[in-house]
N, C-alpha and C positions, 0 to 999 in steps of 0.2 A: 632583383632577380625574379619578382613575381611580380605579376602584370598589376595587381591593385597596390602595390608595397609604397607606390609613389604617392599616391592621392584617398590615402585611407587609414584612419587613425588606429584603427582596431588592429592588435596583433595577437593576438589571440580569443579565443571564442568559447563559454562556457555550455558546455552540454549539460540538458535541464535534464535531460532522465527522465523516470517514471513516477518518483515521488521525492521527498524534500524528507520523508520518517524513514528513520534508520529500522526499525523494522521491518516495514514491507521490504527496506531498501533490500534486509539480508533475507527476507525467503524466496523475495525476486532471484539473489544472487543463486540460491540452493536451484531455483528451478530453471534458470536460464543456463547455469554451469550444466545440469542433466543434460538438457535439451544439447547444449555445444556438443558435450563427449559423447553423447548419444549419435549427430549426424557427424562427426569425426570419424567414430568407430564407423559407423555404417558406410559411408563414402569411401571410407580407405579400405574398409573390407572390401569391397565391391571391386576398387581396382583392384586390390592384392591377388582374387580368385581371376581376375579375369587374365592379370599378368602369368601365375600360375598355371594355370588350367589349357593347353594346348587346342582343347576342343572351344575353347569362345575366342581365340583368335579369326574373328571373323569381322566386316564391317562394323555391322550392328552393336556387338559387344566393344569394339574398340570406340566407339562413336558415345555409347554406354560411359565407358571408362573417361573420356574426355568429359562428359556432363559431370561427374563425379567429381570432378578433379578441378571445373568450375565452382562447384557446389562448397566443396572444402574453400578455394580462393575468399568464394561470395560472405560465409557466412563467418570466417576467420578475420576479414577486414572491420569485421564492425563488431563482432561479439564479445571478444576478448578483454577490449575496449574499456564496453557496456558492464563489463564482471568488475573490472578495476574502480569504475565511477561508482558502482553500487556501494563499495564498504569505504568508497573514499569521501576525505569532504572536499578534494580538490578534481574538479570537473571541467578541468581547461584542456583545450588543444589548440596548437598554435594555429596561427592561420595555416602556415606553406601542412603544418599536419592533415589540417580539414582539407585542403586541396588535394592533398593525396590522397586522403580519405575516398575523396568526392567525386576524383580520376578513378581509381580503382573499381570501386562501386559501381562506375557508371559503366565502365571499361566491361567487367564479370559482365555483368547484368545483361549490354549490349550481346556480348559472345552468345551467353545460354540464347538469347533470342534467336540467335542467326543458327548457332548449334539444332534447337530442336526445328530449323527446315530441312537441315542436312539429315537426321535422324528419319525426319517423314518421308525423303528422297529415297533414305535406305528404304523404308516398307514399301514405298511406290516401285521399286524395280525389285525389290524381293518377290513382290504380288502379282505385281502385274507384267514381270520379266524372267520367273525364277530360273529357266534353263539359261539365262544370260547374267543371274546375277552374280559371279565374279567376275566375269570378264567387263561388265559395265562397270562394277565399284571394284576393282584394280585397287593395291596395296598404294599406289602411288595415286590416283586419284583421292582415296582415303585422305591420305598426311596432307594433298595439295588443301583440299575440303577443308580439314581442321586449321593448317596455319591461314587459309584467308579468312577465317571466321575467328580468328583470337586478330590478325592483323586488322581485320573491319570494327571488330568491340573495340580494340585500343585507340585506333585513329580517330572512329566515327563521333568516340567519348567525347574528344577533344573540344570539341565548340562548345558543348552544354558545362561542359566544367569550365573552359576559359570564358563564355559570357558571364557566368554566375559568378566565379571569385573576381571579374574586373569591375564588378557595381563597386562604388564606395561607400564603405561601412566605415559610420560616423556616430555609432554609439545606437542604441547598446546591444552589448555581444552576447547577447544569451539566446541560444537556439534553443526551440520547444521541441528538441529530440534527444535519439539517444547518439545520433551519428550525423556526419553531416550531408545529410541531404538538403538536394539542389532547392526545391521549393522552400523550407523550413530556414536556409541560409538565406534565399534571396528576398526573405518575407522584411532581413534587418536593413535591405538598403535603403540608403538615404536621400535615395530619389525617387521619381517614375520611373517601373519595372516596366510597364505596360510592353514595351517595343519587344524588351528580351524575353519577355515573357510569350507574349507571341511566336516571335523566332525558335525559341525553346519548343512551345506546342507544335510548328510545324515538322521540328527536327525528329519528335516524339513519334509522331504520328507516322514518318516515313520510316522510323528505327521498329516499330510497334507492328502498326497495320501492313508493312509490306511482307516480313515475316510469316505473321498471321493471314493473311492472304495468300500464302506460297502452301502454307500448311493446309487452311484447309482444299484449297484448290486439289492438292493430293491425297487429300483423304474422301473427295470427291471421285477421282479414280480410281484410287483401291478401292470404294465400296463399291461404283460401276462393274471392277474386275471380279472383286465376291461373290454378286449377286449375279454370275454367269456361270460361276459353280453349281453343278449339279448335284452333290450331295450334302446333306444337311451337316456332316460332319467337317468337311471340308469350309463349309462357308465358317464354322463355327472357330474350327483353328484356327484361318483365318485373322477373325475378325481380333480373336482373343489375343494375336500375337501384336495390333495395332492398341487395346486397354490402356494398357500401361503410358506407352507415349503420349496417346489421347491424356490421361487421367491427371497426367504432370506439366504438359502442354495446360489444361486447365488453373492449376494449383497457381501457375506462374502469371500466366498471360491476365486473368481474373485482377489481381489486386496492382499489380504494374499498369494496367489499364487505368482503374481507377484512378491511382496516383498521380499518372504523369499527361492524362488527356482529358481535367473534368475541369470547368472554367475555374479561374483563381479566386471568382467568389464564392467558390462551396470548400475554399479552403478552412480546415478542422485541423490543429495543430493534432491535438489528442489521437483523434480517429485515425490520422494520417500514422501516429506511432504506433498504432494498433495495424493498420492494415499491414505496415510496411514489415513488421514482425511477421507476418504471417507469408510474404513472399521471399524474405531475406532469412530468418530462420526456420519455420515450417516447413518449407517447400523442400529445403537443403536436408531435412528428418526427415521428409516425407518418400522421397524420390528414392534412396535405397530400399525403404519398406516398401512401395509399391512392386517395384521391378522385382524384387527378391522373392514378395509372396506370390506374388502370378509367376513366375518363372522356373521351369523345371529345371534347366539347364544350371541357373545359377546355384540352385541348392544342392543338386547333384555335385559340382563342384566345392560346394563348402564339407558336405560330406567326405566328399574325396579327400580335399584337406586336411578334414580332421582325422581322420582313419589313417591317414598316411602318418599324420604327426603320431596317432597313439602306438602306429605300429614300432615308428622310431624311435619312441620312449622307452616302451617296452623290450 
């Protein structure tokens, strides 16, 4: 049923984790559980006000709400996981599980890229169009936006996950992570990677840099469009209402870069589990706190929520 099932001896795969001592194992577990329920809460709050709240049904906040809702997918596939392995002594996952794994993962990750050009397209026609911008982002434009950019992450997944699980894996299974990602898997096969490995970087490269070229190319106009504002307050709101997306466009693009486009002899098991933390769970904590403390709109709405709840208490 799976494309290596035939010519690969390995049927399951041990996830090495971040240490072998049961005590770091359990204060990792105390801090990595924070960290999950911490971007849980935060992500589902953020839809929940935005579902809520009548005044953020708009592009941007629905656009918002999809990122959120990536973010819970991204950091649910791999973290829950990583909590189990921590107090366990058993750290296997079957293969077809790491393939899933490694689909999914790749699947999120691809979306949020293509998502935050859709999100820059919203501030480029909010800025640079505003007396147009609902008639240009149309509710139906909206939904078309969002399902090609969850159908483009799932397809596009496709080949990076099917070349990497079709290597044959001939011993031994222990991956130097906490999940299964594509490099750190394909590090066990038991041949020359070289070709796929290539193929893989080109695929990166046009899933990575076209994205990030759409982005900043847009943020190249809106700043054009700012800086023909004549008041210093104007340029200021502005600028302020693009932060946020800048700041987690950052958060993301930064260590996914590293990862998936640096030759495969600076490959660092360790480092790689470090960086990969930092875009797979940081980013998923970060991205609510960001948008939330810059954003009047959204606190306004949590206010409202709660005030409304106390009034119904009461």
């Amino acid at each position: 049923m799976l494309p290596a099932s035939n010519h690969s001896s390995v049927t399951e795969f041990i996830l090495l984790g971040f240490s072998s001592d049961s005590t770091s194992n359990r204060i990792l577990f105390i801090i990595f559980l924070l960290l999950y329920l911490c971007s849980v809460l935060g992500n589902g709050l953020i839809i929940l006000l935005i579902s809520l709240d009548s005044h953020l049904h708009t592009p941007m906040y629905f656009f918002l709400s999809v990122l959120s809702l990536l973010d819970l997918g991204y950091v649910t596939n791999t973290v829950p996981q990583m909590l189990v392995h921590l107090l366990s002594s058993s750290k296997f996952i079957s293969f077809g599980g790491c393939w899933l794994q490694m689909y999914i993962f790749s699947a999120l990750g691809l979306s949020e890229c293509i998502i935050f050009v859709v999100m820059a397209y919203d501030r480029y026609v909010a800025i640079c169009f505003p007396l147009r911008y609902t008639l240009i982002l149309n509710w139906n434009l909206c939904v078309r936006l969002v399902v090609g950019t969850c159908t483009c992450g799932f397809f596009l997944s496709l080949p990076h996950t099917y070349f990497t699980m079709s290597l044959p894996f001939c011993g031994p299974n222990m991956v130097n992570h906490y999940f299964c990602e594509g490099p750190s898997v394909r590090s066990l096969a038991c041949m020359d990677t070289h070709l796929i490995e290539v193929v893989d970087f080109i695929i990166s490269v046009f899933i990575v840099l076209v994205p990030l070229s759409l982005i900043l190319a847009s943020y190249v106009r809106i700043t054009m469009s700012i800086l023909k504002i004549k008041s210093t307050q104007g340029r200021f709101k502005a600028f302020s209402t693009c932060a946020s997306h800048l700041t987690v466009v950052t958060l993301f693009y930064g260590p996914a870069i590293y990862i998936y486009m640096r030759p495969n002899s600076n490959y660092s098991p360790e480092r790689d589990k470090q960086v990969s933390l930092f875009y797979n769970v940081f980013t998923a904590l970060f991205n609510p706190v960001v948008y939330s403390l810059r954003n009047k709109d959204i606190k306004a709405a949590f206010i409202k929520v709660v005030m409304r709840n106390r009034i119904a208490y009461w």
